[in-house]
C-alpha positions as CSV (number, residue, x, y, z in Angstrom):
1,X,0.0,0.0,0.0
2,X,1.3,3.0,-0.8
3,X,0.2,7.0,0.0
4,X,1.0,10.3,-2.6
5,X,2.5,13.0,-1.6
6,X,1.7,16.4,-3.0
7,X,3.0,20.1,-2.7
8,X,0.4,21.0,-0.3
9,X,1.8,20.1,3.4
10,X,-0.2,17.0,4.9
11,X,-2.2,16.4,2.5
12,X,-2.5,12.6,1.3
13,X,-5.2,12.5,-0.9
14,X,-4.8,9.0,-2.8
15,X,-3.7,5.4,-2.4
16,X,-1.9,3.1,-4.7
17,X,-0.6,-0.1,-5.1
18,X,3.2,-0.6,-5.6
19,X,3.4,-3.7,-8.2
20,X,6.9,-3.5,-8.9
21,X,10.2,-1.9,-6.8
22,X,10.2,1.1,-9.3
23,X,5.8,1.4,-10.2
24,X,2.8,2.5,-8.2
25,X,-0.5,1.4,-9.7
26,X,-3.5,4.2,-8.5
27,X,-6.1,6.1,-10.5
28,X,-5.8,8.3,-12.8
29,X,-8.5,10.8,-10.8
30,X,-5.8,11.5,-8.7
31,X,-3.0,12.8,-10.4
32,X,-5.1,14.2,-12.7
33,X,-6.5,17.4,-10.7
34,X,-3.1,18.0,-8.5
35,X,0.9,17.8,-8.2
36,X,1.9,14.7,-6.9
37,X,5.5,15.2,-6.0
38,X,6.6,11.9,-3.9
39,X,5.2,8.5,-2.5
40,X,5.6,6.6,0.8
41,X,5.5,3.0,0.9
42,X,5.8,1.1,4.2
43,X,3.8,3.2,6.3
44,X,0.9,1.9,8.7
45,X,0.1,4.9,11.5
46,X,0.2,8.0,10.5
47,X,0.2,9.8,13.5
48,X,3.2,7.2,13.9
49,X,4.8,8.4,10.7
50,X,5.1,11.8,12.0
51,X,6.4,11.5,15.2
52,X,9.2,9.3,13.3
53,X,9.6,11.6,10.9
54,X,13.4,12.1,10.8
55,X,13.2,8.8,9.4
56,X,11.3,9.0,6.6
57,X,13.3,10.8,3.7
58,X,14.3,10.9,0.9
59,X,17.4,9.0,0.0
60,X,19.6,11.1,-1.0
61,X,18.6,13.3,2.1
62,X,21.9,14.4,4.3
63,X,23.0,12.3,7.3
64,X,25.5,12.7,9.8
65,X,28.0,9.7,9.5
66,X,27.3,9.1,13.2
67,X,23.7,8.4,12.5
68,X,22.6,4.6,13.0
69,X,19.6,2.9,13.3
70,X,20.4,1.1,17.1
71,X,19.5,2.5,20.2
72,X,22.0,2.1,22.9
73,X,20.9,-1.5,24.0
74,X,21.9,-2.9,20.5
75,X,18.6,-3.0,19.6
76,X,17.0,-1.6,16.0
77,X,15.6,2.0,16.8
78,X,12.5,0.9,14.7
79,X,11.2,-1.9,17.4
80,X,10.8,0.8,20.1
81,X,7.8,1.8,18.2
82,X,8.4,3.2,15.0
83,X,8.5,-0.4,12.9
84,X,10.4,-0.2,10.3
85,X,11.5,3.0,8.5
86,X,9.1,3.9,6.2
87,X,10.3,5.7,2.7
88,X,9.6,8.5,1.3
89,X,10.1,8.5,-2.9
90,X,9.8,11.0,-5.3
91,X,8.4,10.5,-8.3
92,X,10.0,10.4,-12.0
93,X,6.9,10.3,-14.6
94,X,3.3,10.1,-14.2
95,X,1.5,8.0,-17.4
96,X,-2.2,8.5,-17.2
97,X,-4.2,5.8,-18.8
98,X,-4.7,7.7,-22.2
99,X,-8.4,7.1,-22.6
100,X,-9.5,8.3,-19.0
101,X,-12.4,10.3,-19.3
102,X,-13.0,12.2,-16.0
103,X,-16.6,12.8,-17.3
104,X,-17.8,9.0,-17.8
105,X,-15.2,7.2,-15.0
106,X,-13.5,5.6,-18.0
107,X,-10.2,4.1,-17.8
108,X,-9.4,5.5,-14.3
109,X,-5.5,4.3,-14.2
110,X,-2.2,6.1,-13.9
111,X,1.3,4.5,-13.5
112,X,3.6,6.5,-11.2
113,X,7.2,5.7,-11.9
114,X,9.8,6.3,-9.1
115,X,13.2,8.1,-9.5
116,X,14.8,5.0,-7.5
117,X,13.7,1.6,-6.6
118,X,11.5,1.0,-3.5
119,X,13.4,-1.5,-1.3
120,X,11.4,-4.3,-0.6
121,X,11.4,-6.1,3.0
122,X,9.7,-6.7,5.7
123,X,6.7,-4.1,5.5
124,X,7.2,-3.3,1.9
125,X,6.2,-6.1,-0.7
126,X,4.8,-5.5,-4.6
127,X,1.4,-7.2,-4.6
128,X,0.9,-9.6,-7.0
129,X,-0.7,-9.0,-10.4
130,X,-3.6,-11.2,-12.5
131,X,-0.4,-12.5,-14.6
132,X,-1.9,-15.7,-15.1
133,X,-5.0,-16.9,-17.1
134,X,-6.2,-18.8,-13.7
135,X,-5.6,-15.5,-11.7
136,X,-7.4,-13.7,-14.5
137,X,-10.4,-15.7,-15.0
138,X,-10.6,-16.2,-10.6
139,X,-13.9,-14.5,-8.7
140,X,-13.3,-14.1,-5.6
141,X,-17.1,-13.9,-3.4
142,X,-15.0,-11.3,-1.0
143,X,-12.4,-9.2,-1.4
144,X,-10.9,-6.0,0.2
145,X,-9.6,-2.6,0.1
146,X,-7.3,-0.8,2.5
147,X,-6.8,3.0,3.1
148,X,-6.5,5.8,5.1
149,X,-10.1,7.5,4.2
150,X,-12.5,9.3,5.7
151,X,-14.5,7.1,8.6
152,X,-18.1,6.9,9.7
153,X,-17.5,10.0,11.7
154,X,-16.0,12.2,8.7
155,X,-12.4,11.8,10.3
156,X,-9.4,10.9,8.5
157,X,-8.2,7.8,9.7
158,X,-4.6,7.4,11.2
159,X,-4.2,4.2,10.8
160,X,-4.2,1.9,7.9
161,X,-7.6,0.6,7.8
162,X,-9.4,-2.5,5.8
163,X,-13.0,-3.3,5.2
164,X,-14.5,-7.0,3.8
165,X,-16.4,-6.3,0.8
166,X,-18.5,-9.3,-0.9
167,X,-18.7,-9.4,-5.5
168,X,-21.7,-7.9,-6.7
169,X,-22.4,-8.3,-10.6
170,X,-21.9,-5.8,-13.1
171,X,-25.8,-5.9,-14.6
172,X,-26.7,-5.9,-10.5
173,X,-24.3,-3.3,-10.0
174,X,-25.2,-0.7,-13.2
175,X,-28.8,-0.5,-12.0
176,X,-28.2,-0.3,-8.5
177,X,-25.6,2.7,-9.1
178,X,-27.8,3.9,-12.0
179,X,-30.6,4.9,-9.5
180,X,-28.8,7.2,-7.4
181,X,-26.5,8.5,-10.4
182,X,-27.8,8.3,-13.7
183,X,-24.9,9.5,-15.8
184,X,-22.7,6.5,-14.8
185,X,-22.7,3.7,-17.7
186,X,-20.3,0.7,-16.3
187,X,-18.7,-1.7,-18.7
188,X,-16.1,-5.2,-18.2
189,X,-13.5,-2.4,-17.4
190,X,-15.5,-1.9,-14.1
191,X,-15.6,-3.8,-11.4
192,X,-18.1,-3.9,-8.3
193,X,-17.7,-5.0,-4.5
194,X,-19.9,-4.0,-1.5
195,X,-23.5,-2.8,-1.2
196,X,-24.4,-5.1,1.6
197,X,-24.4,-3.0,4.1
198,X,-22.9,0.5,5.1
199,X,-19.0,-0.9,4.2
200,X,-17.5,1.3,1.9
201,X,-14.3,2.9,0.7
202,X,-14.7,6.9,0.7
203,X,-12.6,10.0,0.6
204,X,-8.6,9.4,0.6
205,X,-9.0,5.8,-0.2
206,X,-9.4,6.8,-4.1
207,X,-6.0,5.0,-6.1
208,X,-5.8,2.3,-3.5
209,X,-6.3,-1.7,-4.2
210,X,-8.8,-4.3,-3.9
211,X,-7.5,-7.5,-3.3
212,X,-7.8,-10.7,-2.3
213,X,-6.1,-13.6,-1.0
214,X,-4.6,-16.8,-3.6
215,X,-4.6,-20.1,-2.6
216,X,-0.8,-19.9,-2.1
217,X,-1.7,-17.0,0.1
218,X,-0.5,-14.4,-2.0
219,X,-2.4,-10.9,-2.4
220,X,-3.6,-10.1,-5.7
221,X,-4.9,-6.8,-7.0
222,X,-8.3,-7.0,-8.2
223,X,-9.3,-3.5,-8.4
224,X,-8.2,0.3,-8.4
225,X,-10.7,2.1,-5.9
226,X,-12.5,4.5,-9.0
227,X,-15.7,6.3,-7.5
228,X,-18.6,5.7,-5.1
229,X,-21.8,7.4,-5.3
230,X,-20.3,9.8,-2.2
231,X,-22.1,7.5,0.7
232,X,-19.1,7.3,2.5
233,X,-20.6,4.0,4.6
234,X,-24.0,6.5,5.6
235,X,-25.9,4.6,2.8
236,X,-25.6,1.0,1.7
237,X,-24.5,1.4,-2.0
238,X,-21.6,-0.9,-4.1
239,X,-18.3,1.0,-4.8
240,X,-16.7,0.9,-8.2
241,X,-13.1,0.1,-9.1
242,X,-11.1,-0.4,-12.5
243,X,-11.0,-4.0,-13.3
244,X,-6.9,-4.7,-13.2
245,X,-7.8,-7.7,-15.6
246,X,-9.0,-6.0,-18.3
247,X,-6.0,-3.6,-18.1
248,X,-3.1,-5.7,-17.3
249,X,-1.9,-5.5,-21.1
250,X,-1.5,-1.6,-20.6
251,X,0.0,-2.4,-16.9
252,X,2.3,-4.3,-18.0
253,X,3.8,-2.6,-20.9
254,X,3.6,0.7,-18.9
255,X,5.6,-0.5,-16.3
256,X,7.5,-2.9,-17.7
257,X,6.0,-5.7,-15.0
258,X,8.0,-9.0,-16.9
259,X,11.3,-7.6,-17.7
């Protein structure tokens, strides 16, 4: 999971998924409207993230050749509280998907290419792509999507958050978004989860994935949180992603996923 960075100070309006050490996979809504100037990966509390904020830099950032990351008792600094460092990336080139259409919630996808490589450990992993006809052509009855969106309350959440949302069909879906937004036509590059209840993605949790779990216990993205109909979990109403399937050729030439 990953969070953009822009030029205004603390705000993090968007999720995304990093899919390779170099690529962050979010939606093309938001990088479309603002200046997205970095990325962290590798962060879980946010109120966390600041308090351990000399930590999170950019790598080229200066350090004093004293500096190390064990306290006095030989143990890592991190595992006093902080977990591990989180990092903070800028960002080389933004490629938005180049038939988004803001208007009809088309083709929602950007790739975000880093300047460096993320390294990947302990809290910071690529999530798996459909690569495979069998990941491809897999329903899952429940997925989920992580973020740091707005809660019940109309709070940002500080801490990484997830929420269980069952598959709902497209035909099921388009008519049950179509009554409270008529505009909205949805198509195979949609896909639909929720609706059950008052479980929702909403503001700040736009970009991020929708996942599930393989039977070799890997996580695969499913989805690209797109739009809601602005519930926010007060109304029970499906959310709306981009379908990663029916994009992986563009994914994986953009990013250069196989090489």
């Amino acid at each position: 999971m990953a969070l953009l960075e822009t030029t205004i100070s603390d705000e993090l309006p968007c999720g995304g998924s990093l899919i390779n050490d170099r690529h962050i996979l979010t939606a093309a809504h938001c990088v479309k409207a603002r200046k997205i100037v970095g990325v962290r990966v590798g962060v879980h509390d946010l109120s966390n993230d600041r308090k351990c904020d000399d930590r999170i830099h950019f790598r080229d950032d200066y350090y004093d050749s004293d500096d190390s990351t064990e306290t006095d008792d030989g143990t890592d600094e991190y595992s006093a509280g902080c977990g591990p460092p989180a990092q903070r990336i800028p960002i080389d080139t933004i490629v938005i998907h180049p038939k988004y259409s803001p208007r009809s919630k088309r083709n929602d996808l950007a790739i975000i290419r880093l300047q460096y490589p993320a390294v990947i450990g302990y809290s910071v992993i690529p999530i798996c792509l459909p690569l495979t006809e069998q990941l491809r052509a897999y329903r899952p009855s429940d997925s989920f999507v992580t973020g740091w969106g707005l809660t019940e309350s109309g709070e940002r959440s500080a801490v990484l958050r997830y929420a269980v949302l069952p598959a709902i069909t497209l035909p099921d879906c388009a008519m049950r978004i179509k009554e409270l937004d008529r505009v909205i036509v949805l198509d195979d590059a949609h896909l639909c989860a929720g609706g059950n209840n008052k479980t929702a993605h909403c503001n700040g949790d736009s970009g991020g994935p929708l996942q599930y779990v393989s039977d070799s216990t890997r996580f695969v993205l499913q989805g690209v949180v797109s739009f809601g109909v602005k519930t926010c979990g007060t109304k029970i109403a499906p959310g709306v992603f981009a379908n990663v399937t029916h994009f992986i050729d563009w994914i994986v030439q953009e990013a250069n996923v196989l090489d």
